[in-house]
VEXLUMZA-146955 format. One line per field, with one value per residue (C-alpha): residue in one letter; y, x, z. Coordinates in Angstrom, 2 decimals. Layout:
res	[A ...];
c2	[Y ...];
c1	[X ...];
c3	[Z ...];
//
This chain:
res	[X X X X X X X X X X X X X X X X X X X X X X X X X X X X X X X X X X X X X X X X X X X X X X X X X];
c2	[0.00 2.15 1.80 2.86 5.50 7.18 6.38 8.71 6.73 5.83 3.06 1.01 -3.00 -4.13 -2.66 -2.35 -5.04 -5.36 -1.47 -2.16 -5.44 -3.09 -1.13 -4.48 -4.16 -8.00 -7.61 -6.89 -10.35 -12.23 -11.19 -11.86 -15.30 -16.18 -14.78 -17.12 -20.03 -19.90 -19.49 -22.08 -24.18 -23.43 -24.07 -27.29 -28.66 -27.29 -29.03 -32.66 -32.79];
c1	[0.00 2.55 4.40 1.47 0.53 4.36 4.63 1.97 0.79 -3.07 -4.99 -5.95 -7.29 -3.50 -3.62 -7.47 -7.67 -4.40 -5.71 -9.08 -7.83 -5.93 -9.12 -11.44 -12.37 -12.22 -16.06 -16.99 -15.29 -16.86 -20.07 -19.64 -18.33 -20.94 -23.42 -21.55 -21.96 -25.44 -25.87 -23.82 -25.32 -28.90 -27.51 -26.48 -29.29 -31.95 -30.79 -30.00 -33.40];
c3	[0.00 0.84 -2.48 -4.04 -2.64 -3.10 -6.52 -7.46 -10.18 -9.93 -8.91 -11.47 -12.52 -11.35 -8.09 -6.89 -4.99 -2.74 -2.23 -1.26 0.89 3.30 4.25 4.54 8.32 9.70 10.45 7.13 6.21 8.57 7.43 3.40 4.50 6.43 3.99 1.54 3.57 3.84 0.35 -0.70 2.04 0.66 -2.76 -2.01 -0.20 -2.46 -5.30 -3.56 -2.25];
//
């Protein structure tokens, strides 16, 4: 992050996401994985049954 930002050059497709990763709070994770889960999990049993 801190390369980027002192190279002055802007943000672009090669560098959005290590960018945005830095700024993920660990609560906002959490959430889209277990939002993931219970999609998959729905997903999955929906279709075997």
């Amino acid at each position: 992050m801190k390369a980027v930002n002192e190279s002055g050059n802007k943000i672009d497709s090669r560098t959005i996401s290590s960018v945005t990763q830095l700024f993920t709070e660990d609560y906002m994770v959490q959430f889209e994985l277990v939002i993931f889960s219970i999609q998959w999990f729905l997903g999955t049993t929906i279709r075997s049954s």
